[in-house]
C-alpha positions as CSV (number, residue, x, y, z in Angstrom):
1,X,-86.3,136.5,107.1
2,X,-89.0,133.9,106.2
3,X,-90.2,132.4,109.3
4,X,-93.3,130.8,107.6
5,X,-91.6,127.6,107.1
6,X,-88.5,127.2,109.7
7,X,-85.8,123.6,109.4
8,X,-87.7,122.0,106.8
9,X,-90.3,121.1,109.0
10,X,-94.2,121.3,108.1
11,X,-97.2,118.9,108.1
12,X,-98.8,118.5,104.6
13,X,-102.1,120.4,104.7
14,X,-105.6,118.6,105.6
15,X,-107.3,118.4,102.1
16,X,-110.9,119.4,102.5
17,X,-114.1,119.7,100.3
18,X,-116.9,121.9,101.3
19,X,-119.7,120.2,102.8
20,X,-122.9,120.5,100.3
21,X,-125.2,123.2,102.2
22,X,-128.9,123.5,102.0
23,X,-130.2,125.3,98.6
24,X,-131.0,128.7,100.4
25,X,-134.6,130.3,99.9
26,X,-133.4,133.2,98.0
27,X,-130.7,132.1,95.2
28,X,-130.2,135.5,93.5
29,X,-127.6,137.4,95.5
30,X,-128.9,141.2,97.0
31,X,-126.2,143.1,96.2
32,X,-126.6,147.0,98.4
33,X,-126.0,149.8,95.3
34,X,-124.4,151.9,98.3
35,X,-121.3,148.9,98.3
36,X,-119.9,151.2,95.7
37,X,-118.9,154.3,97.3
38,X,-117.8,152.7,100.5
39,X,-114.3,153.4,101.7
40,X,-111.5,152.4,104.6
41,X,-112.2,153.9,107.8
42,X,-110.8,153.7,110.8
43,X,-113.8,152.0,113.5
44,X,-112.2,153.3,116.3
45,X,-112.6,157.1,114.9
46,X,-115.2,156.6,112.5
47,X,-113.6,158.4,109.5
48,X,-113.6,159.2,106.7
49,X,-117.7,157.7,105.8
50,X,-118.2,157.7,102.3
51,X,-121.6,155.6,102.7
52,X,-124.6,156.6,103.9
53,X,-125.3,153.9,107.5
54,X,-126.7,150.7,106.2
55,X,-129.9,149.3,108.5
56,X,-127.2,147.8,111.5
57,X,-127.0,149.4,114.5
58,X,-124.1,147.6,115.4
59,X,-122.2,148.6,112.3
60,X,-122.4,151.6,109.5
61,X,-120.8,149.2,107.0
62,X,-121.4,146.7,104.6
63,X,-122.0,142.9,104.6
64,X,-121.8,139.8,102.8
65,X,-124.2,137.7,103.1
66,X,-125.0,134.7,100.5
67,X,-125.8,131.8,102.5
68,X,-124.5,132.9,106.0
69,X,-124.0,135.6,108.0
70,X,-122.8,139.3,107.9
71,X,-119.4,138.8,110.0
72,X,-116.7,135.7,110.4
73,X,-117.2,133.9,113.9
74,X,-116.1,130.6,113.8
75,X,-115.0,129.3,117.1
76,X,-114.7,125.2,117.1
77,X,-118.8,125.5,117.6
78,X,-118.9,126.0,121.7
79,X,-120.2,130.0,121.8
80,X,-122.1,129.2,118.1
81,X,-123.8,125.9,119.8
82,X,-125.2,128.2,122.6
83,X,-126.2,130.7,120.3
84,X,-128.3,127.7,118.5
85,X,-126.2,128.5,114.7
86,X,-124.1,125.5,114.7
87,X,-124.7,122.4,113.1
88,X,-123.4,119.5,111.5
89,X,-123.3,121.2,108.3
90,X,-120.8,123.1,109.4
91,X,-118.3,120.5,109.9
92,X,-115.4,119.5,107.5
93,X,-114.3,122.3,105.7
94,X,-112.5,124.1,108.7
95,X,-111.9,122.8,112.3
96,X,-109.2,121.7,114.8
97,X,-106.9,119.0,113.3
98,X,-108.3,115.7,115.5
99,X,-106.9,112.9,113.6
100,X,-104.4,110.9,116.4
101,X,-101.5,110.4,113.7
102,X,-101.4,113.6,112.6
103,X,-101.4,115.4,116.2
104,X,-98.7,112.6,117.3
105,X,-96.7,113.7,114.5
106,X,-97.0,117.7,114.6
107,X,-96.5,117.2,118.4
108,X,-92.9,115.4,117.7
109,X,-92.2,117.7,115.4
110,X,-93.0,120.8,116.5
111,X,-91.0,119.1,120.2
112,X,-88.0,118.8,117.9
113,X,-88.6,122.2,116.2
114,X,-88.5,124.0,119.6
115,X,-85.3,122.0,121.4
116,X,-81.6,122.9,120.6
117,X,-80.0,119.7,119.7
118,X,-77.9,119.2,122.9
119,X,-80.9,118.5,124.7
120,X,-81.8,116.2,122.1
121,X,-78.7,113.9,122.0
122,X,-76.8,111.9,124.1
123,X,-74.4,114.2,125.4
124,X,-70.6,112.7,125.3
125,X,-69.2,112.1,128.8
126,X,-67.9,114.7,130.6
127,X,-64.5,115.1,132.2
128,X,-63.6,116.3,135.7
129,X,-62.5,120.0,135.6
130,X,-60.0,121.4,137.5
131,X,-61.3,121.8,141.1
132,X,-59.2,124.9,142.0
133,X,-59.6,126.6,138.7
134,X,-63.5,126.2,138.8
135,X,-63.4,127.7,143.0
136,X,-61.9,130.5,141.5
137,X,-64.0,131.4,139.2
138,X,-67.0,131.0,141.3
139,X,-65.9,132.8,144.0
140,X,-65.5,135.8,141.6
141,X,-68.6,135.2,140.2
142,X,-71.2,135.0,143.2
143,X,-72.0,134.4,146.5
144,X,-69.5,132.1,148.8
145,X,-72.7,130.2,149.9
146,X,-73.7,129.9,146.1
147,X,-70.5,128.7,145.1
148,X,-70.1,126.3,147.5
149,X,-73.5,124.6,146.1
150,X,-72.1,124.7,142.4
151,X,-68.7,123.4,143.8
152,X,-70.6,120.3,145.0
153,X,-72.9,119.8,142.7
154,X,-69.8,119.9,140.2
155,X,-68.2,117.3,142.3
156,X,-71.3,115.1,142.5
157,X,-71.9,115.6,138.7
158,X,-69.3,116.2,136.0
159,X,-71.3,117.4,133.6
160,X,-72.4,120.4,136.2
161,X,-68.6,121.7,136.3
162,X,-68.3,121.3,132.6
163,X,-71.2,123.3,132.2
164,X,-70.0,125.8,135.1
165,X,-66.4,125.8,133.5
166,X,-67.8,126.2,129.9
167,X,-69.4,129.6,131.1
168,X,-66.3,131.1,132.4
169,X,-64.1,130.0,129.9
170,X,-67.0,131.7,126.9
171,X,-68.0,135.0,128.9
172,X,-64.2,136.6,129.3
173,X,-65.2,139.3,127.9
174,X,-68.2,139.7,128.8
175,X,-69.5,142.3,130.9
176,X,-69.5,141.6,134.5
177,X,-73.2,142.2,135.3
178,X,-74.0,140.0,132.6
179,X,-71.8,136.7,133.5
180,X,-73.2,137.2,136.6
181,X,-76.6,137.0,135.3
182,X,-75.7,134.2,133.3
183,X,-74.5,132.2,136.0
184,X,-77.6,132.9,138.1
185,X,-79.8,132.0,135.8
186,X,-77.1,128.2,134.8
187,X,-77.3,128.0,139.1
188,X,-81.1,127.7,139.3
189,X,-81.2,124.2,137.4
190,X,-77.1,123.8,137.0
191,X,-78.1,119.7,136.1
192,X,-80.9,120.3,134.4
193,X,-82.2,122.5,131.7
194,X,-80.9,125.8,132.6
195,X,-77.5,124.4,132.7
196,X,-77.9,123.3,129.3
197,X,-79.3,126.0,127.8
198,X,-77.1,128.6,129.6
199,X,-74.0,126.6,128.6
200,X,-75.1,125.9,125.4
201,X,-75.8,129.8,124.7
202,X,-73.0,130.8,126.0
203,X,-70.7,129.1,123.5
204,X,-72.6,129.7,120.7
205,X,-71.2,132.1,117.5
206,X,-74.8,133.9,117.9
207,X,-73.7,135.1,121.4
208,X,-70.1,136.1,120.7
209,X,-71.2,138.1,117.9
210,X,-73.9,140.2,120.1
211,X,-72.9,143.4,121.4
212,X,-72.4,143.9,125.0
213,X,-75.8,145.8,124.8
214,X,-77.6,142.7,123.2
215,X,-75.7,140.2,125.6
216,X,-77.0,141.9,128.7
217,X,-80.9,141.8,126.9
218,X,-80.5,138.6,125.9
219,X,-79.1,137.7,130.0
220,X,-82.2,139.8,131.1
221,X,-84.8,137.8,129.1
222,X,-83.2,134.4,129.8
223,X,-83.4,135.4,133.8
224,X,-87.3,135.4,133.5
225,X,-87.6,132.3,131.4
226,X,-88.9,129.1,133.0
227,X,-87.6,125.5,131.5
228,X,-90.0,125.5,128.8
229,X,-89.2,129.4,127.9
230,X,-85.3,128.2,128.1
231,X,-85.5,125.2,125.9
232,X,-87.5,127.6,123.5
233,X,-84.6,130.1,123.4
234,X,-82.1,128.3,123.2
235,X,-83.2,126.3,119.9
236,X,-84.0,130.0,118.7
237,X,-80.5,131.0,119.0
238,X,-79.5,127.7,117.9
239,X,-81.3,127.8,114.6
240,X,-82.5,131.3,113.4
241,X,-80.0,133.6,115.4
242,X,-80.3,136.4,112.6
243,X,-84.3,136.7,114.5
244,X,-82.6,138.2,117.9
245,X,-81.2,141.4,115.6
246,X,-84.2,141.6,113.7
247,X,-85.6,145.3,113.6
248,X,-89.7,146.0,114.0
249,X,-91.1,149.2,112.8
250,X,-90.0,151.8,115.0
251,X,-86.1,150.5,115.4
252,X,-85.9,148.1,117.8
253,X,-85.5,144.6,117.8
254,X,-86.9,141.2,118.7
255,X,-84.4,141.1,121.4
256,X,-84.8,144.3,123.0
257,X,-88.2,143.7,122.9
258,X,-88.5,140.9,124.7
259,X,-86.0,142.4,127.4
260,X,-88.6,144.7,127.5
261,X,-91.1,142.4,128.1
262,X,-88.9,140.4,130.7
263,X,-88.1,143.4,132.6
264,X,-90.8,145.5,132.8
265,X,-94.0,145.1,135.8
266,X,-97.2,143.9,134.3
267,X,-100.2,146.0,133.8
268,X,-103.3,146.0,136.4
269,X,-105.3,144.3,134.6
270,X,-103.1,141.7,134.1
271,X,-101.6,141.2,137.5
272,X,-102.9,138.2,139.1
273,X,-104.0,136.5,136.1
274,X,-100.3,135.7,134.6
275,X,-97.1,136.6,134.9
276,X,-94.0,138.2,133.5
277,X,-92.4,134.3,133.0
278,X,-95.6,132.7,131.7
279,X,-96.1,135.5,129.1
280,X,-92.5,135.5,127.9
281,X,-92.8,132.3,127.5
282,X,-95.9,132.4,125.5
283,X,-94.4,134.9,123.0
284,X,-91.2,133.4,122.6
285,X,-93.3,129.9,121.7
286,X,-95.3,132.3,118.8
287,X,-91.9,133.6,117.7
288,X,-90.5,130.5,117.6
289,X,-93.3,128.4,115.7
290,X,-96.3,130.8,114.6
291,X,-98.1,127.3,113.7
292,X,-99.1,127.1,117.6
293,X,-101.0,130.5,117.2
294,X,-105.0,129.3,117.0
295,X,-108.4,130.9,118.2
296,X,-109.0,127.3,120.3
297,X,-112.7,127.7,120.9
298,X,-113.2,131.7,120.9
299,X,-114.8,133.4,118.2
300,X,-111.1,135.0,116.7
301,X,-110.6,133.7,113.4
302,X,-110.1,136.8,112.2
303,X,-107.2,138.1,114.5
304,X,-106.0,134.9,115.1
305,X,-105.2,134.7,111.1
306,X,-103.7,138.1,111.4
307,X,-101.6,137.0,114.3
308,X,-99.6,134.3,113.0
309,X,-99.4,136.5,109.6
310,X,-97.8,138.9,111.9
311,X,-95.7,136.8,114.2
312,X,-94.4,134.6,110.7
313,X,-93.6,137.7,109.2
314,X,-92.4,140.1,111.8
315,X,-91.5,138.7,114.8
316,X,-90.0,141.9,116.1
317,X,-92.6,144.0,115.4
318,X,-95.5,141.3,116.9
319,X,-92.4,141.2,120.3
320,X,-93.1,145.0,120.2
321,X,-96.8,145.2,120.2
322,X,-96.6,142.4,123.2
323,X,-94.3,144.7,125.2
324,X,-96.4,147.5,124.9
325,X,-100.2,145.4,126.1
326,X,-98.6,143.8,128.6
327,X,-96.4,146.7,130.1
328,X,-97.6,149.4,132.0
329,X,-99.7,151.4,129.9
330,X,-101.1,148.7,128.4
331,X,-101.3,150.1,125.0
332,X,-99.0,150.7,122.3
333,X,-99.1,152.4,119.1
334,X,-99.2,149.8,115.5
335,X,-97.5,150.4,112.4
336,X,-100.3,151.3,110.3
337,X,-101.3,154.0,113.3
338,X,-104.4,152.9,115.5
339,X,-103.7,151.9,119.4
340,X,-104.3,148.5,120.6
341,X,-105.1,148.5,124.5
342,X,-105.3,146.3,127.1
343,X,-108.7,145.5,128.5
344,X,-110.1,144.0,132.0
345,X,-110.4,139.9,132.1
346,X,-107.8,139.7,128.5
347,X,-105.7,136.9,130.7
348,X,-108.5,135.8,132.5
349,X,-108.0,131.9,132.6
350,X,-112.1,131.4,131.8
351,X,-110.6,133.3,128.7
352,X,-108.1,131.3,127.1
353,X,-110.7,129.0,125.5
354,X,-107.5,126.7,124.6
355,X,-104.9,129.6,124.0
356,X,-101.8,130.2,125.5
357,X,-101.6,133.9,127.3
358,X,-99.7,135.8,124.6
359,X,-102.8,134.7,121.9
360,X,-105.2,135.3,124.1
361,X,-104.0,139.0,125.0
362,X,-103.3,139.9,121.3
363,X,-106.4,138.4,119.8
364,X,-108.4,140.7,122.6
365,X,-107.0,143.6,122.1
366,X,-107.0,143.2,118.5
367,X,-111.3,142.3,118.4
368,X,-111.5,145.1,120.9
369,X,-109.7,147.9,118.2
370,X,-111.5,146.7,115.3
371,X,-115.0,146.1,116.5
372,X,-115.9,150.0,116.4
373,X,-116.2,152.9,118.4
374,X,-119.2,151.7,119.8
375,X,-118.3,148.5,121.1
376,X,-117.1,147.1,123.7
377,X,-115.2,143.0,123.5
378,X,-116.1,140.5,126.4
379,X,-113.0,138.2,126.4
380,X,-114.9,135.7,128.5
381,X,-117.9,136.1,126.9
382,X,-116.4,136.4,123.4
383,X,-118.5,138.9,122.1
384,X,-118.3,142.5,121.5
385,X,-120.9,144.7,122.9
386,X,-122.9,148.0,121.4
387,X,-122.4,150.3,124.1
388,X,-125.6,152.3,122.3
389,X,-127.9,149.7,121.7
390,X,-126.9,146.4,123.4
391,X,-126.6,144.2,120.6
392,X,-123.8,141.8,120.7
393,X,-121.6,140.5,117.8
394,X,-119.6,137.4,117.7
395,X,-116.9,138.5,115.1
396,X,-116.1,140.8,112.6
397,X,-117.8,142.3,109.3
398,X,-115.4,142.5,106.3
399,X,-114.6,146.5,106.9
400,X,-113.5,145.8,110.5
401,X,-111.0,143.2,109.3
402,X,-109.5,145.8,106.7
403,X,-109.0,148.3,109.4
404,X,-107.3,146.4,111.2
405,X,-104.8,144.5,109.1
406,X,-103.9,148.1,107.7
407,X,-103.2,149.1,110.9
408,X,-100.9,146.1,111.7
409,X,-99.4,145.6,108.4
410,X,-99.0,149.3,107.5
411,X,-100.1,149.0,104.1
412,X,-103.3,149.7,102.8
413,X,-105.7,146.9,101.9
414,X,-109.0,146.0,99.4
415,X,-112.3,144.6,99.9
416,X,-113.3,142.1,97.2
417,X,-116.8,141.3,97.8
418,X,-117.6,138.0,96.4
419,X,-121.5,138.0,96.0
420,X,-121.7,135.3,93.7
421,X,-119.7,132.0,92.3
422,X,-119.1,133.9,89.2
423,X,-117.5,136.8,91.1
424,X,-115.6,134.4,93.1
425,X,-113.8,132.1,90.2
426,X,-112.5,135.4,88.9
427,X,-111.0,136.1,92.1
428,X,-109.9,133.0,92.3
429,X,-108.5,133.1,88.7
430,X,-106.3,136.2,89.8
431,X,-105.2,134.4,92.5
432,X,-103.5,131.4,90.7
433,X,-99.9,131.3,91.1
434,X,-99.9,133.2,95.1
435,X,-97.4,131.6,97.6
436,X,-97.3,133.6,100.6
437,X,-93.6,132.6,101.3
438,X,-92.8,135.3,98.5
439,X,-95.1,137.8,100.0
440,X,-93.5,139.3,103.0
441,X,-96.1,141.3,105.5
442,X,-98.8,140.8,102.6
443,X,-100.9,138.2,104.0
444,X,-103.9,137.6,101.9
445,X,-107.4,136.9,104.2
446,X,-110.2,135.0,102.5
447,X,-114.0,135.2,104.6
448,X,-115.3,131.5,103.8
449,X,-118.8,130.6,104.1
450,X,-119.8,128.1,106.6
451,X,-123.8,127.9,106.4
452,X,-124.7,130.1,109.4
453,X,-121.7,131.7,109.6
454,X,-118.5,133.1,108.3
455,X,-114.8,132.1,108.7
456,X,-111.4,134.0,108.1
457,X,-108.9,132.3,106.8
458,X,-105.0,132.7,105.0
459,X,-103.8,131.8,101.8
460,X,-100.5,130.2,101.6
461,X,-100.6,129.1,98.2
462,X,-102.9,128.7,95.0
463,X,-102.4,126.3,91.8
464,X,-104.9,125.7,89.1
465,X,-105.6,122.7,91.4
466,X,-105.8,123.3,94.7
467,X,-106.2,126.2,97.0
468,X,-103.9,125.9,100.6
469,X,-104.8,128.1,103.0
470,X,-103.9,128.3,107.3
471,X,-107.0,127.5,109.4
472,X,-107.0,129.4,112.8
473,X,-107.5,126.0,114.4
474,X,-103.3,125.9,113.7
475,X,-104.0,123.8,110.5
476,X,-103.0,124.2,107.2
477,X,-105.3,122.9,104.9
478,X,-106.5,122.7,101.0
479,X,-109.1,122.3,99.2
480,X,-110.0,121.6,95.4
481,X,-110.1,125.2,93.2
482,X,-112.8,124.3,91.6
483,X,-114.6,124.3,95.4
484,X,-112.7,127.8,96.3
485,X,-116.0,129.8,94.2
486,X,-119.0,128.0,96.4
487,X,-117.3,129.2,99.7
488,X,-115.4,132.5,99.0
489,X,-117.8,135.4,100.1
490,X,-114.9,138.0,100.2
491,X,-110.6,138.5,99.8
492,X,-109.0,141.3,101.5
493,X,-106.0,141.8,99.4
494,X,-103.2,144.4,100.0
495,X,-103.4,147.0,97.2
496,X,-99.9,146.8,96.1
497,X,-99.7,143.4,95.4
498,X,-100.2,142.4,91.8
499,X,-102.7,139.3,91.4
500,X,-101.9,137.8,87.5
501,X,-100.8,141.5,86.6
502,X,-104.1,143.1,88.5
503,X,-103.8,144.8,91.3
């Protein structure tokens, strides 16, 4: 189910041209002869090692290197400005999307993307219901001091007993425990949103056509939204219903998953710093539109890229992962094998650096499997940490980010060092003709040169013009092709994808 590109609605990318960088002292590439018999490892285990350790003490494996630096840690400048590598030469190329028009007009967008269209329109007045017909359902249905409320408020507002009278008349056959639910959740807000979305839900062909299993999950999660979470839901099950059944890798499905996530208590390490509602929330606005998924300020490119990849091509499976860092254990098990795990200060606020919860968790946990053995990642510090030696790392090398996207992905994946232009216009050559939209759970991640420092990014799509790719920042942008070689420095590439008929 493509969820890249959902109702027709996207911004045309930002078209870029790389920012013309200092002429370096040393022009001629330094290419280590030891690149050659490297291999994918696991960092967490530190197997298999083909290579003997390069000089690092941070990291056994390779580098690229041409005019910045070893590992991709772009994050909107704030950590790099303290570190004294950011500069105005960085600019342009990559970056939050600050143009006033433009954010006006994702924001309306994105406002309409994520609202079910009866809380868009007018709706048509509604009519009286009958009085005695409505008592008697409610008093069947909850408390005699709750359904005297709704009985007045139905009175006082017509639209509240059509609502009310809508639910009954849709949830006949629906399991007891779940009306009730239903109606619990409609009674919290009976004028307002809840009522809408309840109502609205309620009569939809999506929630006829659930089991009773699925109705009562989808009852459970809607219980724990708040009025943002609700709106969000309902314009899921409005638009892409066939996303509630979807399966993730070990069976389940996006809507068990979130019941899971609804119902379940929260983690130590996360109590006190969110809760169940506001991280529910938070996932269902990923699932819903991946474009909000960004690294804000934090040095994430890297996971943030592999995050939307994730949540645009398997929402279920990204539902599952949240279930499993947020519940109890706080761990749970990826696709590809590997654990990702909850660690202290993940949903610290000083940690959010202009990310929503969910983003913040999963982009954390993800730096913290892929950094190594050895290290330890400082969500509020947003760096990871040598346990051995002390030396601290803003992002990732190339070999880290191939661990981890096999891990998450579940297939395995290539490293295409790009140590020169040359190198890189062949790549790009092979690339010609990629569109992501016909690449399911194949993202493609490109490690851009910025000066002093790296950047990951996605390709969406490649023409012998132009090269679009998906910012972290939540941008999609493009640049000329003929640009694509002076930037590339690497391409992590799944190895069963076919490039122009090379693998």
């Amino acid at each position: 189910m493509p969820f890249r590109v959902r109702g027709g609605f996207t911004l045309p990318p930002v078209v870029t041209t790389p920012v013309e960088k200092p002429v370096a002292p040393v022009t001629t590439p330094i290419v280590d002869p030891r690149l050659a018999s490297v291999t994918t490892i696991d960092p967490n285990t530190m197997k298999p090692i083909a290579a003997p350790k390069l000089e690092s003490t941070f990291d056994i494996r390779s580098t690229i290197k041409r005019t910045g630096t070893d590992d991709d840690s772009l994050g909107g400048g704030a950590v790099l400005k303290q570190k004294g590598i950011y500069g105005s030469e960085n600019e342009g190329l990559v970056g939050p999307d600050t143009d006033p028009n433009r954010l006006a007009l994702r924001d309306a967008i994105w406002d309409r993307l994520e609202t079910p269209s009866y809380l868009r329109e007018s709706a048509p007045p509604s009519t009286p219901v009958d009085a005695k017909k409505l008592a008697a359902s409610l008093a069947t249905g909850t408390t005699s001091r709750q359904a005297a409320s709704l009985a007045k408020q139905a009175q006082a507002k017509p639209e509240v007993g059509a609502r009310l009278q809508s639910l009954f008349d849709n949830t006949r056959t629906v399991a007891a425990t779940t009306r009730s639910s239903l109606l619990q959740t409609l009674a919290s807000d009976a004028g307002g949103v809840a009522g809408a979305v309840i109502a609205g839900i309620a009569s939809s062909k999506a929630f006829s056509s659930l089991g009773a299993d699925q109705q009562a999950q989808l009852a459970t999660v809607l219980s724990r939204l708040d009025g943002k979470g609700l709106k969000v839901m309902g314009a899921l099950v409005e638009n892409v219903p066939e996303a509630l059944t979807e399966k993730d890798s070990a069976g389940g499905t996006l809507l068990s998953n979130l019941a899971t996530l609804a119902s379940q208590p929260l983690n130590a390490s996360l109590t006190g710093h969110t809760t169940t509602e506001a991280l529910l929330s938070s996932v269902l606005s990923d699932v819903m539109n991946p474009n909000r998924i960004e690294q804000g300020t934090a040095t994430t490119c890297t996971v943030a890229s592999m995050q939307f990849e994730l949540v645009a091509d398997e929402p279920a499976e990204y539902a599952r992962l949240m279930a499993g860092l947020s519940g109890v254990k706080g761990s749970v098990a990826m696709q590809g094998g590997g654990v990702l795990r909850t660690g202290p200060g993940d949903a610290d606020e000083t940690a959010l650096n202009g990310r929503s919860v969910s983003q913040t968790l999963f982009q954390s946990a993800a730096m913290e499997y892929a950094n190594g053995r050895f290290a330890n990642y400082d969500p509020v510090l947003g760096v990871s940490v040598n346990s051995r030696t002390g030396e601290e790392r803003l992002g990732l090398k190339p070999d880290n980010q191939q661990a981890l996207l096999e891990k998450l992905f579940g297939v395995n994946y290539s490293i295409n060092r790009l140590f020169t232009e040359k190198e890189a216009a062949g790549a790009l050559a092979k690339l010609e003709g990629w569109d992501a939209r016909g690449y399911r759970n194949r993202p493609i991640v490109v490690d851009i040169d910025q000066g002093k420092f790296n950047h990951a990014v996605t390709l969406e799509s490649v023409t012998k013009e132009r090269v679009v790719f998906r910012d972290p920042y939540g941008v999609l942008r493009s640049m000329p092709a003929n640009a694509f070689p002076k930037v590339a420095v690497a391409l992590h590439v799944p190895m069963d994808v076919k490039l122009n008929g090379v693998v």
